[in-house]
C-alpha positions in Angstrom: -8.1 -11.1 -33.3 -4.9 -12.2 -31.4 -4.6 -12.5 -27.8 -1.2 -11.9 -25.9 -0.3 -14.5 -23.9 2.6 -14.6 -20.9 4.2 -17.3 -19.3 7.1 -17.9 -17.9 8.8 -20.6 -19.9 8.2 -19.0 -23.4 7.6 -15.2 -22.8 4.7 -13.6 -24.6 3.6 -15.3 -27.5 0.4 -14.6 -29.7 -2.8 -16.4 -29.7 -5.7 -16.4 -32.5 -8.9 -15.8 -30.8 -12.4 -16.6 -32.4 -14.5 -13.2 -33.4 -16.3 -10.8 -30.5 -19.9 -12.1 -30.7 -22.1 -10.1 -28.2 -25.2 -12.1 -27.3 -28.8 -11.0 -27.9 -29.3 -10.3 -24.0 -26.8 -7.5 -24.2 -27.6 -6.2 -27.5 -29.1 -2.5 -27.5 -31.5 -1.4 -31.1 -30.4 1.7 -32.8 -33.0 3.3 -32.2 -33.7 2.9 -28.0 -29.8 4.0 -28.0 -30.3 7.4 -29.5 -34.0 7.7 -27.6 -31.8 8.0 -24.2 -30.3 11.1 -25.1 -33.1 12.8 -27.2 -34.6 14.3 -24.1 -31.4 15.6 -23.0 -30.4 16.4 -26.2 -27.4 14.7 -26.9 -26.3 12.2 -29.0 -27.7 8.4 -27.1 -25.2 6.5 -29.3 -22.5 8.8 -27.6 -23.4 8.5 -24.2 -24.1 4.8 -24.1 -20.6 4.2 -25.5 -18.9 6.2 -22.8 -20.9 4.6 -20.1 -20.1 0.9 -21.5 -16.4 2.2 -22.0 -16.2 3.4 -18.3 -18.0 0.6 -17.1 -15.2 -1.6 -18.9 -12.2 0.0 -17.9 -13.6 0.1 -14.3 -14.1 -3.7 -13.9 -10.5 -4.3 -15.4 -9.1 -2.0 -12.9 -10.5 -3.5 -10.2 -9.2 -7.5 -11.2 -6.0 -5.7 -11.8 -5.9 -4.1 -7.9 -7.0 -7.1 -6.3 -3.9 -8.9 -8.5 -1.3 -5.7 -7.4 -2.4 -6.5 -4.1 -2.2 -9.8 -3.8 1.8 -9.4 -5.0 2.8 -6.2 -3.6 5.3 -6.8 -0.7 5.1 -2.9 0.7 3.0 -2.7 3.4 1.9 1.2 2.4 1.7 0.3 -1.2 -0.4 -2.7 -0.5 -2.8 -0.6 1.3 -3.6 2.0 -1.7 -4.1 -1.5 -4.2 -6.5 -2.5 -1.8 -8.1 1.1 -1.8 -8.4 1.1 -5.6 -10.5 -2.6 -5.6 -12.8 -0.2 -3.5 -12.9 2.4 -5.1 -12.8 0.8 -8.6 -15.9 -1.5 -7.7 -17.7 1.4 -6.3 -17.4 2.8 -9.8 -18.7 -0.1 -11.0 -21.7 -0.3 -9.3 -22.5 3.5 -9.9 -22.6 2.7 -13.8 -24.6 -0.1 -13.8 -27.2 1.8 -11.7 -26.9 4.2 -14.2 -27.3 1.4 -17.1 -30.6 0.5 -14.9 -31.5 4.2 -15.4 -30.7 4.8 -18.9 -33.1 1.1 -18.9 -29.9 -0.6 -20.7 -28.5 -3.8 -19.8 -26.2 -4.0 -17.2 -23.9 -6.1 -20.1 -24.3 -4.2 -22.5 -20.4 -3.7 -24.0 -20.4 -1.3 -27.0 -17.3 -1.7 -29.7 -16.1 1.5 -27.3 -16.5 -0.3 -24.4 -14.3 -3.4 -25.9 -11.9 -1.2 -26.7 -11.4 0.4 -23.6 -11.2 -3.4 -22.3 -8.5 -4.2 -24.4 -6.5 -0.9 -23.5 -7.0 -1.4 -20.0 -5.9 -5.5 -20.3 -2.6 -4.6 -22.4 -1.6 -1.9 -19.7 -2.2 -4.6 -17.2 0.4 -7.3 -18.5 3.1 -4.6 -18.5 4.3 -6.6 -14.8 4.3 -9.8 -16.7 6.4 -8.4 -19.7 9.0 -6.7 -17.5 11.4 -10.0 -17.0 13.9 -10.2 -14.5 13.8 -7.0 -12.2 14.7 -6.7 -8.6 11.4 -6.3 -6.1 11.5 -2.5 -5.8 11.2 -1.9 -9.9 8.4 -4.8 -9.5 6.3 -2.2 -6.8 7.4 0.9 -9.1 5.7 -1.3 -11.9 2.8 -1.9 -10.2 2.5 1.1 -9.3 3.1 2.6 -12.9 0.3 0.6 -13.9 -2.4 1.7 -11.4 -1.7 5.2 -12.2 -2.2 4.7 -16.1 -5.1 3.0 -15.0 -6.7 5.9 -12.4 -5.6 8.5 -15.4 -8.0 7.6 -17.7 -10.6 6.8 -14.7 -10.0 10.4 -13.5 -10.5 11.9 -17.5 -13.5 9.7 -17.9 -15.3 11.1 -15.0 -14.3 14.6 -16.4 -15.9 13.7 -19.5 -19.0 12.1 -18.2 -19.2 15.6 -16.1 -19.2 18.0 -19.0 -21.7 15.8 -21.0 -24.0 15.6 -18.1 -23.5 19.8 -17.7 -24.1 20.0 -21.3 -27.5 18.3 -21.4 -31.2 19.4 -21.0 -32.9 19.4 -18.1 -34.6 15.4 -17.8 -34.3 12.2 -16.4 -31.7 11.1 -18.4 -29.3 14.5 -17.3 -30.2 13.6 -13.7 -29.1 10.1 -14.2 -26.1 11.7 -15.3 -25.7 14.1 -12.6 -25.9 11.0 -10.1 -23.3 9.4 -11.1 -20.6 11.9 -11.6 -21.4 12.6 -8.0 -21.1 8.9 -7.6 -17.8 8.6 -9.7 -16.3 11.3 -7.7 -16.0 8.9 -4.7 -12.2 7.8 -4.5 -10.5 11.2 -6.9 -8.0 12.2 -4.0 -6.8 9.0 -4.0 -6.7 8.6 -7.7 -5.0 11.7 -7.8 -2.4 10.9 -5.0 -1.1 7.9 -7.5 1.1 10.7 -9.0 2.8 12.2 -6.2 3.2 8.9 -4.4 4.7 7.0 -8.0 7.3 10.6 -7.7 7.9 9.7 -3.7 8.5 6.3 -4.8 11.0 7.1 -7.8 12.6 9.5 -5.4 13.5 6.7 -3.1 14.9 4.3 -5.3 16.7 6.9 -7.2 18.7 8.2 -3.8 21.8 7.0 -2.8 21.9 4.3 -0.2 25.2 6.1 1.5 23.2 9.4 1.8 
């Protein structure tokens, strides 16, 4: 596949990379993936996926904070990147105890879970792609990215809910419960990304004479 690469001499350019070759030690048989959900009685493939996708968006989020943090220059806007690396490592933490569970590697990275990788790393590089823009639309863009981000972190969690209220009664579905309660650490905050990108628009948009 092809790899976007930034810099600032020659912009974004594209890069061959060699095939995605997951190593043995995170590899997962057919058969123990669909095992995991047969006493629940859902689909293990399923599950798995989600739970490799979430854990994959989660770590990208998290290098992506620590990065917003490190070049926001707003004092209040620095302070919620630095929540996110929290809350984003928090999350995780709760999957990969739920990967120790589900008795799956903490690795493991399903071809849902690369994807959401990807997704997550494209959304990222939007700051680098912007060019030349003064230091308030570079904050807005920050910010604009860490609320795409939280989005699908907040919709995630809603689907790992309804999964977990849709399963039987077992270890697996209690697995489940634990860490929705888990992932649920950090929502306000998520949530508060939209109002504060609107405060943030708001302020840029007015008038400096009014």
């Amino acid at each position: 596949m092809a790899t976007l690469i930034v810099t600032k001499d020659s912009g974004g350019a594209g890069r061959n990379e060699n095939m995605t070759v997951v190593p043995p030690g995170r590899e997962v048989p057919l058969p123990e993936l669909q095992a995991l959900g047969d006493l629940a009685g859902l689909k293990g493939v399923v599950v798995a996926d989600l739970i490799s996708a979430q854990a994959m968006h989660a770590r990208v989020s998290a290098r992506f904070a620590c990065s917003a943090a490190e070049k926001s220059k707003v004092g209040e806007l620095r302070k919620v990147h630095q929540a996110l690396i929290h809350i984003y490592t928090s999350h995780v933490a709760a999957l990969e105890s739920l990967f120790d569970e589900l008795e799956l590697p903490r690795g493991y990275v399903s071809p849902g879970g690369r994807v959401a990788a990807f997704l997550a790393q494209s959304i990222g590089q939007a700051p680098l792609l912007a060019g030349s823009v003064t230091p308030e639309w570079t904050e807005l863009t920050l910010l604009e990215v860490a609320l795409a981000l939280a989005e699908r972190s907040l919709a995630d969690v809603q689907a790992l809910a309804a999964i977990a209220a849709s399963a039987q009664t077992s270890s697996t579905r209690s697995a489940l419960d634990k860490a929705v309660m888990a992932l649920a650490a950090g929502k306000t905050t998520l949530e508060g990304l939209r109002e504060l990108r609107a405060q943030c628009l708001a302020a840029v948009a007015k008038s400096r004479g009014t």
